[in-house]
mmCIF file of the N, C-alpha and C atoms, coordinates in Angstrom:
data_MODEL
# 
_entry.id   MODEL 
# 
loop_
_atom_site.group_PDB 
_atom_site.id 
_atom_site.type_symbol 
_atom_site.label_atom_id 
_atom_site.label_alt_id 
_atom_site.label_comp_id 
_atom_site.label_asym_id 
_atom_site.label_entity_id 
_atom_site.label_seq_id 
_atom_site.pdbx_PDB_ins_code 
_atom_site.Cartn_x 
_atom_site.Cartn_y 
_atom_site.Cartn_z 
_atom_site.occupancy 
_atom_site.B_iso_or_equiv 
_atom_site.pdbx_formal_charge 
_atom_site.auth_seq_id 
_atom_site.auth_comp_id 
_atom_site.auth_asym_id 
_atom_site.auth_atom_id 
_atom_site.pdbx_PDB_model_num 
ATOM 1   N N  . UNK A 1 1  ? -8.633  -108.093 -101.254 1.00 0.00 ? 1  UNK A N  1 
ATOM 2   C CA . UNK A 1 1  ? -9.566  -108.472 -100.234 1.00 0.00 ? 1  UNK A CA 1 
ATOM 3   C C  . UNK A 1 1  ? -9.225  -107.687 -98.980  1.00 0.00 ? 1  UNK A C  1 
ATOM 4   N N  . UNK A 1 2  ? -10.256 -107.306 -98.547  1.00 0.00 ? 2  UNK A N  1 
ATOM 5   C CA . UNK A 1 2  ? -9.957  -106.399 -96.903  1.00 0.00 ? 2  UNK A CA 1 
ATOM 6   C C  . UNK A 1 2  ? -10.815 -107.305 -95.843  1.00 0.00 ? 2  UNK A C  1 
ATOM 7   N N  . UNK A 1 3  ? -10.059 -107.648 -94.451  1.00 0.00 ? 3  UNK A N  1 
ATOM 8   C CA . UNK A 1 3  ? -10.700 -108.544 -93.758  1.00 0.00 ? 3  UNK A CA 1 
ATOM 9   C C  . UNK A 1 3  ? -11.072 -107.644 -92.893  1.00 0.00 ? 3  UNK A C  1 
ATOM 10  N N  . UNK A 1 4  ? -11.980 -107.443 -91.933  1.00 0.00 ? 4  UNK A N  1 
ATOM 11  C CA . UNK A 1 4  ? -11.640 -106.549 -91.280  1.00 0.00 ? 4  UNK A CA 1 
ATOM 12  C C  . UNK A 1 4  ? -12.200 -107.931 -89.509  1.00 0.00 ? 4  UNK A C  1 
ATOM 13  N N  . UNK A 1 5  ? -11.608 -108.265 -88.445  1.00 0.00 ? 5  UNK A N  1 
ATOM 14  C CA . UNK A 1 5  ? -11.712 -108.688 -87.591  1.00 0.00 ? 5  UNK A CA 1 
ATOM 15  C C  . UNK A 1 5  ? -11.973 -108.409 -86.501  1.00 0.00 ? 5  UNK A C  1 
ATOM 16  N N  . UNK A 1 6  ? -13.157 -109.240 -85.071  1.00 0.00 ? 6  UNK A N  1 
ATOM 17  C CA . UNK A 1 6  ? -13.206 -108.422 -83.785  1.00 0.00 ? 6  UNK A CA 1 
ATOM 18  C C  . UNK A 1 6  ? -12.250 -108.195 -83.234  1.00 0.00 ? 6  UNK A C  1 
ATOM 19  N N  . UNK A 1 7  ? -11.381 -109.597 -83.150  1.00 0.00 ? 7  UNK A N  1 
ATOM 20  C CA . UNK A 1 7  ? -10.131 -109.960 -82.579  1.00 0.00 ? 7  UNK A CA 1 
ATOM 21  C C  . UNK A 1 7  ? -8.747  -109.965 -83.361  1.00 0.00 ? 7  UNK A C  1 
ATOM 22  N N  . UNK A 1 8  ? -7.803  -109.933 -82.913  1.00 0.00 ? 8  UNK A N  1 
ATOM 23  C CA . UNK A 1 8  ? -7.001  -110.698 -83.543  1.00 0.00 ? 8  UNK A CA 1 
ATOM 24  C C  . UNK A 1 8  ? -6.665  -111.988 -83.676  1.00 0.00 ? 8  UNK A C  1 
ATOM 25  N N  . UNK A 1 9  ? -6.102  -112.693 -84.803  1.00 0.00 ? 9  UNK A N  1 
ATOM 26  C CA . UNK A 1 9  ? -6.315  -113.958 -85.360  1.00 0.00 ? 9  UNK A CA 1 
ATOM 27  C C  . UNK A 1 9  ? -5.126  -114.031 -86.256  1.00 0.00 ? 9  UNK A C  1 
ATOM 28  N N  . UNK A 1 10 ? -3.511  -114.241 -85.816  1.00 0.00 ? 10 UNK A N  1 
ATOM 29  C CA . UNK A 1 10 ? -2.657  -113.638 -86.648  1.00 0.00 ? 10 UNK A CA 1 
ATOM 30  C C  . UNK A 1 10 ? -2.011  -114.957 -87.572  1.00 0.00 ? 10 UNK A C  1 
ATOM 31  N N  . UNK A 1 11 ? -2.782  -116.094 -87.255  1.00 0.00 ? 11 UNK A N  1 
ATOM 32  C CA . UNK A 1 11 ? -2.644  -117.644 -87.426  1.00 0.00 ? 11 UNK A CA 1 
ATOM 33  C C  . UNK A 1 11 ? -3.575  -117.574 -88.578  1.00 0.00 ? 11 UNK A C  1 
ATOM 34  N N  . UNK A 1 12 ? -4.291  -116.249 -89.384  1.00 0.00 ? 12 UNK A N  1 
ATOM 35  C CA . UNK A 1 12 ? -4.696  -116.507 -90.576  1.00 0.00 ? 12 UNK A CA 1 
ATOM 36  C C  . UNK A 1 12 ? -4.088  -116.415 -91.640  1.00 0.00 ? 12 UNK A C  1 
ATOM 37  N N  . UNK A 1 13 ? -3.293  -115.272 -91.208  1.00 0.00 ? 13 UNK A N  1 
ATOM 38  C CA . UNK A 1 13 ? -2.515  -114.847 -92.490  1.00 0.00 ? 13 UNK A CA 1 
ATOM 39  C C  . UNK A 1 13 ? -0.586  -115.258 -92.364  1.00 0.00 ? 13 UNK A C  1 
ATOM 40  N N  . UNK A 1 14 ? -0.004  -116.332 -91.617  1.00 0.00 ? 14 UNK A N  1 
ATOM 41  C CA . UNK A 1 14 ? 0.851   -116.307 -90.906  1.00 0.00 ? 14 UNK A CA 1 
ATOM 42  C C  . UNK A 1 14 ? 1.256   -117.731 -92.194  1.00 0.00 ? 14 UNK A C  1 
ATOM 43  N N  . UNK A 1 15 ? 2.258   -116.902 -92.515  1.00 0.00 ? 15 UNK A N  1 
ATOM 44  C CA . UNK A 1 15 ? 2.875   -117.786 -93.768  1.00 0.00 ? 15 UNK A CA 1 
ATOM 45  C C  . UNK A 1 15 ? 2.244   -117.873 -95.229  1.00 0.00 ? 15 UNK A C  1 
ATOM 46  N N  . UNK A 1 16 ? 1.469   -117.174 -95.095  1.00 0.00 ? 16 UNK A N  1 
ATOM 47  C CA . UNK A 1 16 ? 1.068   -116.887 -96.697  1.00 0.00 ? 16 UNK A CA 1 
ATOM 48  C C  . UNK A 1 16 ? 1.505   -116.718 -97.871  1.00 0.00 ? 16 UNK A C  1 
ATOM 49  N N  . UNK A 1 17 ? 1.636   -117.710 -98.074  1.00 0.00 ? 17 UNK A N  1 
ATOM 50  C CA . UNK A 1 17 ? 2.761   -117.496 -100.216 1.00 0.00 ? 17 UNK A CA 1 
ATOM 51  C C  . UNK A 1 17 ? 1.464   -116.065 -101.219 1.00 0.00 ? 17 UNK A C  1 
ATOM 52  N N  . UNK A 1 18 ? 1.663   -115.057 -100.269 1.00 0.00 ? 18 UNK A N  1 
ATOM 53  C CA . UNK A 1 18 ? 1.287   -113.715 -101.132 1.00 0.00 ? 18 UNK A CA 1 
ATOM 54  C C  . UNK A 1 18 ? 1.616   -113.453 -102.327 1.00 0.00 ? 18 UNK A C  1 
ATOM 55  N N  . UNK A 1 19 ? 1.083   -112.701 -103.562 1.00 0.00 ? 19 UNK A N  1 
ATOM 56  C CA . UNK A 1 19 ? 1.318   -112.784 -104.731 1.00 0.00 ? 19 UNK A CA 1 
ATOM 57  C C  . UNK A 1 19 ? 1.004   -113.588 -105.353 1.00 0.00 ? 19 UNK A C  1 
ATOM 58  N N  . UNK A 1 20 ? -0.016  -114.724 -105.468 1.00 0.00 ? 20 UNK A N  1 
ATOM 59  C CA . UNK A 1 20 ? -0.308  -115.826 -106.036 1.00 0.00 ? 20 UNK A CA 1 
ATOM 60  C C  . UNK A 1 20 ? -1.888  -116.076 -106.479 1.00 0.00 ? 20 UNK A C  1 
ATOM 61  N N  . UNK A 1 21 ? -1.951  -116.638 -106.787 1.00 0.00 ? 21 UNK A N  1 
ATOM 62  C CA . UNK A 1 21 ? -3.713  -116.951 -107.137 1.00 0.00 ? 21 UNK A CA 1 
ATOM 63  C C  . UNK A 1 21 ? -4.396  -117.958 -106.284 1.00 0.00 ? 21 UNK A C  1 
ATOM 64  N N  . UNK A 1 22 ? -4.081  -118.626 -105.164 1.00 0.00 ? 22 UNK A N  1 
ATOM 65  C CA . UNK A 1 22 ? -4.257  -118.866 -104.384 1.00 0.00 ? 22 UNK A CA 1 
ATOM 66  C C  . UNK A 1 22 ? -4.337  -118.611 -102.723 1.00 0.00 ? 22 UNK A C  1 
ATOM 67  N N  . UNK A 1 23 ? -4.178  -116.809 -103.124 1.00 0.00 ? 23 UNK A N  1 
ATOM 68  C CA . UNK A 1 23 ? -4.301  -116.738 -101.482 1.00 0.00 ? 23 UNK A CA 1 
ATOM 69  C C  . UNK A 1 23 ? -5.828  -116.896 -100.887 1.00 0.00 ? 23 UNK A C  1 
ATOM 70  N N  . UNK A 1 24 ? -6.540  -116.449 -101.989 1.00 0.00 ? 24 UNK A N  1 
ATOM 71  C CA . UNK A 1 24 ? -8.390  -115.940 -101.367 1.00 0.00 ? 24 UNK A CA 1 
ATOM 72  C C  . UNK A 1 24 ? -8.310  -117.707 -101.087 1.00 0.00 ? 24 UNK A C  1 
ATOM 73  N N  . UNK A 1 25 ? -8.373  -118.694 -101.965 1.00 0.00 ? 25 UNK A N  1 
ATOM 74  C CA . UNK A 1 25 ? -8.334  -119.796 -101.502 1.00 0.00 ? 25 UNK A CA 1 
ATOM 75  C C  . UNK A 1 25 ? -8.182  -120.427 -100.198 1.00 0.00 ? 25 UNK A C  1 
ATOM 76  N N  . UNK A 1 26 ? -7.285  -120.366 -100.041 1.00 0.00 ? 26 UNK A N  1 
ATOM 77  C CA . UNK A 1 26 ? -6.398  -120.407 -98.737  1.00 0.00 ? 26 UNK A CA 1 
ATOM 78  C C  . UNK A 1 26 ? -7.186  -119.574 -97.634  1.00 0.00 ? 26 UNK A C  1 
ATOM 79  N N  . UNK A 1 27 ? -7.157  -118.511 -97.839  1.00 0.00 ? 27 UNK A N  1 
ATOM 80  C CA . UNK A 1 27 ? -7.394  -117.391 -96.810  1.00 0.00 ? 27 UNK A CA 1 
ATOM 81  C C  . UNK A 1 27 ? -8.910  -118.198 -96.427  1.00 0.00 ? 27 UNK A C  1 
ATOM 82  N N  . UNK A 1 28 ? -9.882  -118.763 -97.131  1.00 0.00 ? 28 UNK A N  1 
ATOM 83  C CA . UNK A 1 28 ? -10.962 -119.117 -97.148  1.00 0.00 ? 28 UNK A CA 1 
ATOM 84  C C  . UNK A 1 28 ? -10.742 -120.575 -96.239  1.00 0.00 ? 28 UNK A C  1 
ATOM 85  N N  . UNK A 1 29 ? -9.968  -121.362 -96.691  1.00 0.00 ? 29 UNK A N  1 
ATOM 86  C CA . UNK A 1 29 ? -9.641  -122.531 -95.917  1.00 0.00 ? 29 UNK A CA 1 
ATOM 87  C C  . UNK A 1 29 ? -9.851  -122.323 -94.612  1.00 0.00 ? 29 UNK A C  1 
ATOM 88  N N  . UNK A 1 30 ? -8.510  -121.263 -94.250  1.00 0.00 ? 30 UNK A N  1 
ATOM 89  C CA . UNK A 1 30 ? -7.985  -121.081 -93.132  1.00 0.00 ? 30 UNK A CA 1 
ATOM 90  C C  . UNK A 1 30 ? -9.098  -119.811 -92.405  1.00 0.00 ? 30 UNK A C  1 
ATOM 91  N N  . UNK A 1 31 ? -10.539 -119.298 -92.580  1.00 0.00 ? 31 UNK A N  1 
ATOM 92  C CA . UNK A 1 31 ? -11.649 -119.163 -92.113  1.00 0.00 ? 31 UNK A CA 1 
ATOM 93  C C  . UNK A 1 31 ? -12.334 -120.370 -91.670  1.00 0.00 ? 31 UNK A C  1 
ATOM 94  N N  . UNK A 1 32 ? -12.243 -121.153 -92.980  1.00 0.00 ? 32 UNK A N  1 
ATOM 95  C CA . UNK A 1 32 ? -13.212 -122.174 -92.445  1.00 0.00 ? 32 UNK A CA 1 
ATOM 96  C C  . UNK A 1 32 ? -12.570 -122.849 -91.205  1.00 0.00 ? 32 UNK A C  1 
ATOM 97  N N  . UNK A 1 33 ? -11.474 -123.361 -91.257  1.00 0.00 ? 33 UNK A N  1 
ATOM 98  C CA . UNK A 1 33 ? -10.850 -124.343 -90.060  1.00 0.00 ? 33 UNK A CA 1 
ATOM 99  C C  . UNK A 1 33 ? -10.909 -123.574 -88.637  1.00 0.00 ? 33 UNK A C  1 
ATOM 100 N N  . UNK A 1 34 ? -10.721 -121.734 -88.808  1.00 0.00 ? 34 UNK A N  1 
ATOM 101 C CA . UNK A 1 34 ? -11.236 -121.246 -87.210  1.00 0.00 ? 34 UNK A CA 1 
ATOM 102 C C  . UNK A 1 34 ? -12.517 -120.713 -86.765  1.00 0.00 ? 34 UNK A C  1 
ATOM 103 N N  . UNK A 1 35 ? -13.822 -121.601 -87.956  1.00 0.00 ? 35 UNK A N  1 
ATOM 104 C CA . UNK A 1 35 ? -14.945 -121.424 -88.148  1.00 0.00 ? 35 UNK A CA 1 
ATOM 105 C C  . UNK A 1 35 ? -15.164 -119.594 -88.057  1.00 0.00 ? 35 UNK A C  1 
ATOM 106 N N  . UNK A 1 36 ? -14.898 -119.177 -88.791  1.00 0.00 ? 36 UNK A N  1 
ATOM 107 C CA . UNK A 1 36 ? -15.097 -117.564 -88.917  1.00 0.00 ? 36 UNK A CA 1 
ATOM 108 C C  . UNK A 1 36 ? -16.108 -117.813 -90.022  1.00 0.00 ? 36 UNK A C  1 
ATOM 109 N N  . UNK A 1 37 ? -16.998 -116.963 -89.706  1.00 0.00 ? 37 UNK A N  1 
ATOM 110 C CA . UNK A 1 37 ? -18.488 -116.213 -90.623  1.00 0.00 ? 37 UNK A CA 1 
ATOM 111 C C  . UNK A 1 37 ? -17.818 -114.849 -91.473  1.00 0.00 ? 37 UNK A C  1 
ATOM 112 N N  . UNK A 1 38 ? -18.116 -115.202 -92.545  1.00 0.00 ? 38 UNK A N  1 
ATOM 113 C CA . UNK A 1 38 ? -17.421 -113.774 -93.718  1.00 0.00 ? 38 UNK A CA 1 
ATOM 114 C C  . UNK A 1 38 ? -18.070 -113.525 -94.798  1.00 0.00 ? 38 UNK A C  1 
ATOM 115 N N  . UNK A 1 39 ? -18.309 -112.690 -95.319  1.00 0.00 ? 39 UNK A N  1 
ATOM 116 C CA . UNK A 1 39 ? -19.372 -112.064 -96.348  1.00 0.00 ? 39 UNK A CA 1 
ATOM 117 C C  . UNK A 1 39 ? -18.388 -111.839 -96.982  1.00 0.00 ? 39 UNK A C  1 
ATOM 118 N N  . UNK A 1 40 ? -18.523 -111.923 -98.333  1.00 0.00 ? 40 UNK A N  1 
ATOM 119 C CA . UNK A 1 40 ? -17.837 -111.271 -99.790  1.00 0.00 ? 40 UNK A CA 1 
ATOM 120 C C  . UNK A 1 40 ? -18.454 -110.296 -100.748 1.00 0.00 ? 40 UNK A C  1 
ATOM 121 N N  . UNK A 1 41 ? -18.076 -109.255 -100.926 1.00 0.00 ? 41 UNK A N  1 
ATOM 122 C CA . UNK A 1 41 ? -18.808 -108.117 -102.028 1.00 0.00 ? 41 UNK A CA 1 
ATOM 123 C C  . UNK A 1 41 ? -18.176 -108.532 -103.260 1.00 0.00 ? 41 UNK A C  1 
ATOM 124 N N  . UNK A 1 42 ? -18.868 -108.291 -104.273 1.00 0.00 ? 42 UNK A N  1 
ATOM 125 C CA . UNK A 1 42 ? -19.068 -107.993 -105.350 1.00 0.00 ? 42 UNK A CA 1 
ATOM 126 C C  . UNK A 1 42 ? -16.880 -108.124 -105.431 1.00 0.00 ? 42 UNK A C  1 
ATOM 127 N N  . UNK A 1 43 ? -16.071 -108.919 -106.414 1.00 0.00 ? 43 UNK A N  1 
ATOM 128 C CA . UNK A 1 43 ? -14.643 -109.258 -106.660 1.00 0.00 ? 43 UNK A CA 1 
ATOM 129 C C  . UNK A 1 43 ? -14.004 -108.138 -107.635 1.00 0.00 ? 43 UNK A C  1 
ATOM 130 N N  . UNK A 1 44 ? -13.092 -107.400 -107.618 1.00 0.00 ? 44 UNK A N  1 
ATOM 131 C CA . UNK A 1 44 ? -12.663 -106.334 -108.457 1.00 0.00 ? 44 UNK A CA 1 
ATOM 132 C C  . UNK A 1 44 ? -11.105 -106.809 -108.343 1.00 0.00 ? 44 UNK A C  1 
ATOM 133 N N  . UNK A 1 45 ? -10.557 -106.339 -108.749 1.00 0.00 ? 45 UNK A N  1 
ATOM 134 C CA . UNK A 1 45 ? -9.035  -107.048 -109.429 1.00 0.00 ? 45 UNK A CA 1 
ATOM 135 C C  . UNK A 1 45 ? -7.932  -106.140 -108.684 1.00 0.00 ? 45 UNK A C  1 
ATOM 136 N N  . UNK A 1 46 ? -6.634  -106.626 -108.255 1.00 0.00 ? 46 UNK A N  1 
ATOM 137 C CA . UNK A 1 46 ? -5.606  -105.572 -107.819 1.00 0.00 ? 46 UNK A CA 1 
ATOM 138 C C  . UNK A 1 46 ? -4.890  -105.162 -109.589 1.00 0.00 ? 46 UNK A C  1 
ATOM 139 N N  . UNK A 1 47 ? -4.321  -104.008 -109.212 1.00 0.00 ? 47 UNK A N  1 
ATOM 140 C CA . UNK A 1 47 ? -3.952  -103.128 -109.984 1.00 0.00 ? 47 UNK A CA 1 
ATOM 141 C C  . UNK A 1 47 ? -1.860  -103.314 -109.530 1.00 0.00 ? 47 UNK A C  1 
ATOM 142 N N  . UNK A 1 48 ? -1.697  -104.520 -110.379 1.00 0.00 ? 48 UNK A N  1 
ATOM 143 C CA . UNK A 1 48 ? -0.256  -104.791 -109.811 1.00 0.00 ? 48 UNK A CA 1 
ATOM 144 C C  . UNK A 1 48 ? 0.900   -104.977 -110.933 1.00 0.00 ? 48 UNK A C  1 
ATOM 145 N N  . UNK A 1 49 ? 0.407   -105.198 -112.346 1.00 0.00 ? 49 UNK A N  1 
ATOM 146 C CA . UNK A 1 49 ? 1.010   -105.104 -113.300 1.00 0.00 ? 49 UNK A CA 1 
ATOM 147 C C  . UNK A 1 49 ? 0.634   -103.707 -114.542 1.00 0.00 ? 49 UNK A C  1 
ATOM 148 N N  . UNK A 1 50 ? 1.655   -103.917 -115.295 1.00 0.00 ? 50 UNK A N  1 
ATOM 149 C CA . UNK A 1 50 ? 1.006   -102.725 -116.216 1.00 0.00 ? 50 UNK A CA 1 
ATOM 150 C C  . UNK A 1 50 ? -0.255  -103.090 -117.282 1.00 0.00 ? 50 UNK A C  1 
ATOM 151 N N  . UNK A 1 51 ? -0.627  -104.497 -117.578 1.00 0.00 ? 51 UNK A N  1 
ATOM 152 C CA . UNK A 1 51 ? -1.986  -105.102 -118.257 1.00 0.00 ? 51 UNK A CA 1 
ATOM 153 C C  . UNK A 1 51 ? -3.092  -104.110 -117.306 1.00 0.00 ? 51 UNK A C  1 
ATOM 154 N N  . UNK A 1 52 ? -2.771  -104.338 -115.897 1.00 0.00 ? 52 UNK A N  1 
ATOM 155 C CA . UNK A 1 52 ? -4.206  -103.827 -114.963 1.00 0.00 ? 52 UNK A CA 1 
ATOM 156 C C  . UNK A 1 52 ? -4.627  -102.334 -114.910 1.00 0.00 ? 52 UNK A C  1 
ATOM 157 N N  . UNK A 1 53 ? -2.944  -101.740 -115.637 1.00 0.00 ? 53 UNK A N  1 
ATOM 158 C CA . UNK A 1 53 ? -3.563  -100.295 -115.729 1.00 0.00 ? 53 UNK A CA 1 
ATOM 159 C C  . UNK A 1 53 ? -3.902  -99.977  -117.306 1.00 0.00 ? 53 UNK A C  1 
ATOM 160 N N  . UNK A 1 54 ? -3.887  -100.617 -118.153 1.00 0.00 ? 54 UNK A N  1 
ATOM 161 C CA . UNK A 1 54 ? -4.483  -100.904 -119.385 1.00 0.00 ? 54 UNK A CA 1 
ATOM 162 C C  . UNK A 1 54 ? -5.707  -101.416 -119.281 1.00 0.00 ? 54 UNK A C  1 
ATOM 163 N N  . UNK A 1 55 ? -6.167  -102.401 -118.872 1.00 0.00 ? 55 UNK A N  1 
ATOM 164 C CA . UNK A 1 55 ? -8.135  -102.256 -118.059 1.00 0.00 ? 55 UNK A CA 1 
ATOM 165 C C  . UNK A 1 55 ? -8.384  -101.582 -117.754 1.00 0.00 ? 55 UNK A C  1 
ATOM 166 N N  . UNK A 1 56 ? -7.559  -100.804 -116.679 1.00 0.00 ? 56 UNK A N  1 
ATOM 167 C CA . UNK A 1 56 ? -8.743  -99.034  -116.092 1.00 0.00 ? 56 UNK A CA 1 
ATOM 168 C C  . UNK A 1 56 ? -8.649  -98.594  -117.182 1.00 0.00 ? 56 UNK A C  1 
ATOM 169 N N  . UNK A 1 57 ? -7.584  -98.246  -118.207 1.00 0.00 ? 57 UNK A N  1 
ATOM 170 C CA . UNK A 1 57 ? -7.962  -97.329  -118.944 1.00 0.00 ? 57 UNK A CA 1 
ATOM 171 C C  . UNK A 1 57 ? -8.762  -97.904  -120.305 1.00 0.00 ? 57 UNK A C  1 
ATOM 172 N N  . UNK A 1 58 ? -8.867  -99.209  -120.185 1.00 0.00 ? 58 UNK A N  1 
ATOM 173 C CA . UNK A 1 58 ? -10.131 -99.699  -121.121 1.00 0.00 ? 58 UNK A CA 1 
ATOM 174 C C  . UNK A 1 58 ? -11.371 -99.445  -120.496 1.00 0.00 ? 58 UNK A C  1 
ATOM 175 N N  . UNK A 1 59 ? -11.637 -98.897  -119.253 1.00 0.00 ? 59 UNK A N  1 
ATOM 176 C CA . UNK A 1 59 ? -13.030 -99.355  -118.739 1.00 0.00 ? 59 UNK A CA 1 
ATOM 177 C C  . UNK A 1 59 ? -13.133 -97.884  -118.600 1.00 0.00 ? 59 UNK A C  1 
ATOM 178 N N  . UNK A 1 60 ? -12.372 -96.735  -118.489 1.00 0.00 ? 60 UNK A N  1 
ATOM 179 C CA . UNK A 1 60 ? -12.320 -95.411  -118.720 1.00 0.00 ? 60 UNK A CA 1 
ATOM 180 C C  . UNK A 1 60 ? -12.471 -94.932  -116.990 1.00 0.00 ? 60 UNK A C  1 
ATOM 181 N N  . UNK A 1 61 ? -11.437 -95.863  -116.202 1.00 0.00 ? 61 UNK A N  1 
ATOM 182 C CA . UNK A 1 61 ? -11.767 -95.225  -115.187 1.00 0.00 ? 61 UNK A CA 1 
ATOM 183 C C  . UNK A 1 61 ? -9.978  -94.903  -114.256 1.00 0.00 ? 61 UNK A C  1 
ATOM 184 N N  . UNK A 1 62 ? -9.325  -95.145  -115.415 1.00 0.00 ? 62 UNK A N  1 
ATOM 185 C CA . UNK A 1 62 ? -7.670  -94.483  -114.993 1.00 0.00 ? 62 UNK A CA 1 
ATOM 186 C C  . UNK A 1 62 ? -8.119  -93.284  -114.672 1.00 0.00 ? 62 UNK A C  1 
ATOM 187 N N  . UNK A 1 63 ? -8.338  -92.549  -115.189 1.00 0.00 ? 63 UNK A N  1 
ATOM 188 C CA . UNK A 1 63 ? -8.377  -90.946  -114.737 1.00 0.00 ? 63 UNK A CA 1 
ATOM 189 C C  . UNK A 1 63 ? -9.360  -90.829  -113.270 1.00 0.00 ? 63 UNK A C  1 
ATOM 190 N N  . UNK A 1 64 ? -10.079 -91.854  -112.897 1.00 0.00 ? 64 UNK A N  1 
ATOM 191 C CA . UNK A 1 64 ? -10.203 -91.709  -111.445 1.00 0.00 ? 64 UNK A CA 1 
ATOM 192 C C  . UNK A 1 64 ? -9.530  -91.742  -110.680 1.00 0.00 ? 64 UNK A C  1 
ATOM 193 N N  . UNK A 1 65 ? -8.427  -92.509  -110.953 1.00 0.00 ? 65 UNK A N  1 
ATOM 194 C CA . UNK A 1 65 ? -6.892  -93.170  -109.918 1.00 0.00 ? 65 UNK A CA 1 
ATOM 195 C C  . UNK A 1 65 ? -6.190  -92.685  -110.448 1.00 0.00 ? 65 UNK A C  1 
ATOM 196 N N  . UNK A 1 66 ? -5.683  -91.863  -111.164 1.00 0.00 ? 66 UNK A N  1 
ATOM 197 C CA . UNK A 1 66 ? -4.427  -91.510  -111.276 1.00 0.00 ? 66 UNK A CA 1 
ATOM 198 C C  . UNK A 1 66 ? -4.173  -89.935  -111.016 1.00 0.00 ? 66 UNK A C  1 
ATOM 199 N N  . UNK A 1 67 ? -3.191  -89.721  -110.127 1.00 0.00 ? 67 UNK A N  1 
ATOM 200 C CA . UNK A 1 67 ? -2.229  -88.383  -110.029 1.00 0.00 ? 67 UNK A CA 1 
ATOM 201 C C  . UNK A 1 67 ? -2.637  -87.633  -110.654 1.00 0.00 ? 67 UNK A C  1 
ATOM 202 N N  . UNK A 1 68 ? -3.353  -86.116  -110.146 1.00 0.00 ? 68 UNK A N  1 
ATOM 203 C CA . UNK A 1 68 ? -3.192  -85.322  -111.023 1.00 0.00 ? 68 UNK A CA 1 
ATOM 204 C C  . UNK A 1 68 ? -1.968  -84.354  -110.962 1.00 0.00 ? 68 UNK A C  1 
# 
């Protein structure tokens, strides 16, 4: 997820148990409670284990991302 903000707001992301399946959750909470307005595109996956680089290269799009 990329936030991008007018201001700073460093009480959003300030203690975040990162790495988990609950941050968008959270991160969403903690919009709603400083009433922030946020649009979401279309969800695509981080690339953080070796399964995720076995999907790009099931979906045939490793050779876009990777080193030549």
């Amino acid at each position: 997820m990329l936030i991008g903000l007018r201001q700073p707001l460093p009480a959003l992301f300030a203690g975040m148990d990162w790495g988990t399946g609950e941050v968008m959750t959270e991160t969403r909470r903690r919009m709603r409670y400083h009433r922030l307005a946020w649009q979401e595109p279309v969800t695509l996956w981080d690339v953080d284990v070796p399964e995720d680089l076995s999907r790009l290269r099931g979906l045939g799009l490793l050779d876009q991302f990777a080193p030549r």
